[in-house]
C-alpha positions in Angstrom: 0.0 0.0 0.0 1.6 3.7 -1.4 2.3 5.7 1.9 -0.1 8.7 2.0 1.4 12.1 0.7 3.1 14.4 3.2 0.8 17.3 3.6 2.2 20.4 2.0 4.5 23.0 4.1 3.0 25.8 5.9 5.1 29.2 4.7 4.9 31.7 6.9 6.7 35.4 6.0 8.8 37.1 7.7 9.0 41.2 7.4 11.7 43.0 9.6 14.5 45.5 8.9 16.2 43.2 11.5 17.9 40.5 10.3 19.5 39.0 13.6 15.2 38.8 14.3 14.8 37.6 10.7 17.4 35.0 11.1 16.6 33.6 14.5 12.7 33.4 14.2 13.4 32.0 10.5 15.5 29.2 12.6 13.0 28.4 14.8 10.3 28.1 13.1 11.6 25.6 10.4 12.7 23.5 13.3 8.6 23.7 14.0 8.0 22.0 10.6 7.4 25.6 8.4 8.6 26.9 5.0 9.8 30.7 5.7 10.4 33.5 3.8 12.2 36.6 5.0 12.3 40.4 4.0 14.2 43.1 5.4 12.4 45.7 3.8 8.7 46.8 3.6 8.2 47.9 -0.1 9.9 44.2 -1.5 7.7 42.3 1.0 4.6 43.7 -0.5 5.3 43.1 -4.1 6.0 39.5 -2.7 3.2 39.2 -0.4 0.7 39.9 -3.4 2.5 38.2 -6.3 3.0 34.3 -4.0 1.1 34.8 -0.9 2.6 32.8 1.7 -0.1 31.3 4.8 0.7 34.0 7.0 3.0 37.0 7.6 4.8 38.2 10.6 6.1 41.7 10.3 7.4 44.3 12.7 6.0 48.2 12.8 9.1 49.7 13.2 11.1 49.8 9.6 12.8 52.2 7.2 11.2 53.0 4.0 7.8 51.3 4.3 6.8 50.6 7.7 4.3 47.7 9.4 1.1 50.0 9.1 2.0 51.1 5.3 2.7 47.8 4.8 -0.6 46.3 6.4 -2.8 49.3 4.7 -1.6 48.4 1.0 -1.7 45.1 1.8 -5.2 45.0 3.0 -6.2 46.5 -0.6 -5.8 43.5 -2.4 -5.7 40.6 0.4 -6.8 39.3 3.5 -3.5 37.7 4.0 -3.3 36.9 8.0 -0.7 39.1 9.5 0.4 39.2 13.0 2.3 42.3 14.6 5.4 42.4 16.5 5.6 45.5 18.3 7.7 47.2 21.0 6.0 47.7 24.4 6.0 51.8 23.7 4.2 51.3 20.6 0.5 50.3 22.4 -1.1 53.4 19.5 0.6 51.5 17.0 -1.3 47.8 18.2 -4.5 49.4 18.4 -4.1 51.2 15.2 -2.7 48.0 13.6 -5.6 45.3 14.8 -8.3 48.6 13.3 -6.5 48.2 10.0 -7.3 44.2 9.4 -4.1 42.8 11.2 -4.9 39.4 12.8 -3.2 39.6 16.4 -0.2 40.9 17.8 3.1 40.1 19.8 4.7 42.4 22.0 9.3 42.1 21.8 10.8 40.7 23.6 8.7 37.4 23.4 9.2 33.7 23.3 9.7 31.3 19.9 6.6 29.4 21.6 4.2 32.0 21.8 4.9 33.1 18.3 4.4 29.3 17.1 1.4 29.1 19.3 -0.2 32.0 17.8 1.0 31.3 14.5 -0.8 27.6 14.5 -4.0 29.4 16.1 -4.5 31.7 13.2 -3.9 29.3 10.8 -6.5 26.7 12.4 -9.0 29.3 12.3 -8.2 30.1 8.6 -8.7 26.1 7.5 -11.7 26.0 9.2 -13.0 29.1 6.8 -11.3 28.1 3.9 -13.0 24.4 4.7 -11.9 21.7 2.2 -12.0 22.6 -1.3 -13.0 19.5 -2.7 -16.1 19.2 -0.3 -17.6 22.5 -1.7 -19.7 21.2 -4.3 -21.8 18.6 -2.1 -22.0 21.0 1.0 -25.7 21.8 1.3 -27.0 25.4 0.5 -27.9 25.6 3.9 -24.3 26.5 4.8 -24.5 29.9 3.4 -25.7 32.3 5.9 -28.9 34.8 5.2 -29.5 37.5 7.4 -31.4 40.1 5.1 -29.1 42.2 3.3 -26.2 39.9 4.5 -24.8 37.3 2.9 -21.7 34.5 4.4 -20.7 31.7 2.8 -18.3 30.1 5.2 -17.0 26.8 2.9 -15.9 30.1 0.8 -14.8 32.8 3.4 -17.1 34.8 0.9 -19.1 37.5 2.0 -21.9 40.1 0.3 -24.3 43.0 1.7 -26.4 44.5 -0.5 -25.1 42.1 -3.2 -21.8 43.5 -2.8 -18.6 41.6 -1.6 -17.1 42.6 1.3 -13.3 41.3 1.9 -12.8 40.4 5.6 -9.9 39.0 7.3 -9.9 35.4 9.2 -10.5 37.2 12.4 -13.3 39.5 11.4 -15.0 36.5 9.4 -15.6 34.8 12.2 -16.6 37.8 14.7 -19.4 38.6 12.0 -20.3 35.0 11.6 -21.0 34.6 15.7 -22.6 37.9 15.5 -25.0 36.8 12.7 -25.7 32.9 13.8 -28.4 34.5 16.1 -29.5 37.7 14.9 -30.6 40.4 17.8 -28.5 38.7 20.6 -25.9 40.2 22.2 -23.0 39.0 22.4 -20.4 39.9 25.0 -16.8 40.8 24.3 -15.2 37.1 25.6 -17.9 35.3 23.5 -16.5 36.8 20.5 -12.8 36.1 21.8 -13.9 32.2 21.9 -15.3 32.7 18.5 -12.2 34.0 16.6 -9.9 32.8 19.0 -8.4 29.5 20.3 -8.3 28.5 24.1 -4.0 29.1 24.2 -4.3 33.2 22.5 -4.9 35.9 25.3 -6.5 39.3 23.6 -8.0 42.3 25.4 -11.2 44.2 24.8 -9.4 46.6 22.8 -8.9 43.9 20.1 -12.5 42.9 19.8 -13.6 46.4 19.6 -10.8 47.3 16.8 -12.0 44.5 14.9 -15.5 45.8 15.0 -14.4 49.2 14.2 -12.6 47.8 11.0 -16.4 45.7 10.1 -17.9 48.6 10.2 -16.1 50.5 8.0 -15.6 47.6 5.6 -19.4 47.3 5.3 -20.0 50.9 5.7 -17.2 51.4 2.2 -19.9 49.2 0.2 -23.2 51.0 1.9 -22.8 54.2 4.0 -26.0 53.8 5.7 -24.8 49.9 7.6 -26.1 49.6 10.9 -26.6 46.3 11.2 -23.6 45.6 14.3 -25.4 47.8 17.6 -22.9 48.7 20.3 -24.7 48.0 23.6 -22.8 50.0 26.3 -21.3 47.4 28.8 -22.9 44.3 27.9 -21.3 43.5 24.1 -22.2 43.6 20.3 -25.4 42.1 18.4 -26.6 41.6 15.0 -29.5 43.3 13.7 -31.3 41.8 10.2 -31.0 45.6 9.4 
């Protein structure tokens, strides 16, 4: 009996203007089974990041010519590529700032090889679990695609329309919207959407939740000005209205 095939190499990319960072993290994470990439500069990454996407990219803030958020903001045009942050503990503006513009978590320097690989793997599970398998598609029933009036989520596809119109979300804010929208009108607090988009071994704050849902709105709000359909309620959490 033929041995089954070796399931293909993970490649994660790695941005810094660093390279003792580039070279170390590169290490240690092919020793964790991964394909890496590595750029030292922002403006090269990007062109690369677009033209062979990679499964995820890890990039600093701090560079020369194009930094993190530049880099994060063009990228975020054209992909929903997860990205995680690593960011120096005076840059909290630039974490906030960074999760509101689409990035998928952040890591604070110094920090250990096993929380970077722990977060890495947590992203990544979430994003196979969107992306589902490919070849399943066709014979998944129709009532995997989520209606909720104007809204539109087809999970098997990490697709998503309002108004008929499709609306590019990252990992993260798929699966925010998706708890949000599996029951219409209830609320939903703040550390129920943390277990929604994140696994048991990532810590995030409020702050992150409420970035992503900054970064929702104004992805929904880009296709239809008048989107009102995720209510704030003061203390308690977020809910889903049909609209």
């Amino acid at each position: 009996m033929a041995e089954p095939a070796p399931a293909p190499q993970q490649t994660i990319a790695l941005v810094d203007d660093d390279r003792n960072i580039l070279t170390t993290v590169s290490i240690g994470l092919q020793a964790e089974g991964f394909a890496t990439r590595v750029y030292s500069d922002g403006a090269a990454a990007l062109k690369a990041l677009l033209e062979n996407p990679p499964d995820l990219a890890v990039f600093d803030i701090k560079m020369p010519r194009m930094d993190g958020l530049e880099l994060l903001r063009q990228l975020r045009e054209k992909s929903a590529l997860p990205v995680i942050f690593l960011t120096s503990k005076d840059e909290e503006p630039d974490e906030a700032l960074g999760l509101a513009m689409g990035a998928d978590d952040y890591i604070t320097k110094p920090f250990s090889q096993r929380l970077l690989v722990a977060r890495i793997r947590a992203i990544l599970r979430r994003a196979e679990l969107i992306k589902g398998v490919v070849e399943s598609v066709p014979s998944e029933p129709a009532s995997e695609v989520i209606e909720r009036g104007r809204l539109e989520m087809d999970p098997a596809r990490h697709h998503v329309t309002w108004l008929g119109k499709p609306v590019s979300l990252t990992v993260t804010e798929f699966l925010i919207l998706e708890a949000l929208a599996a029951r219409p009108g209830v609320i939903k607090s703040r550390n129920q959407l943390m277990d929604a988009a994140y696994s048991d071994d990532v810590f995030v704050d409020d702050r992150t939740i409420d970035s992503h849902i900054k970064r929702l709105r104004r992805k929904f709000r880009a296709v239809d000005p008048h989107f009102s359909a995720i209510e704030t309620l003061y203390g308690a959490g977020y809910s889903f209205t049909d609209g």
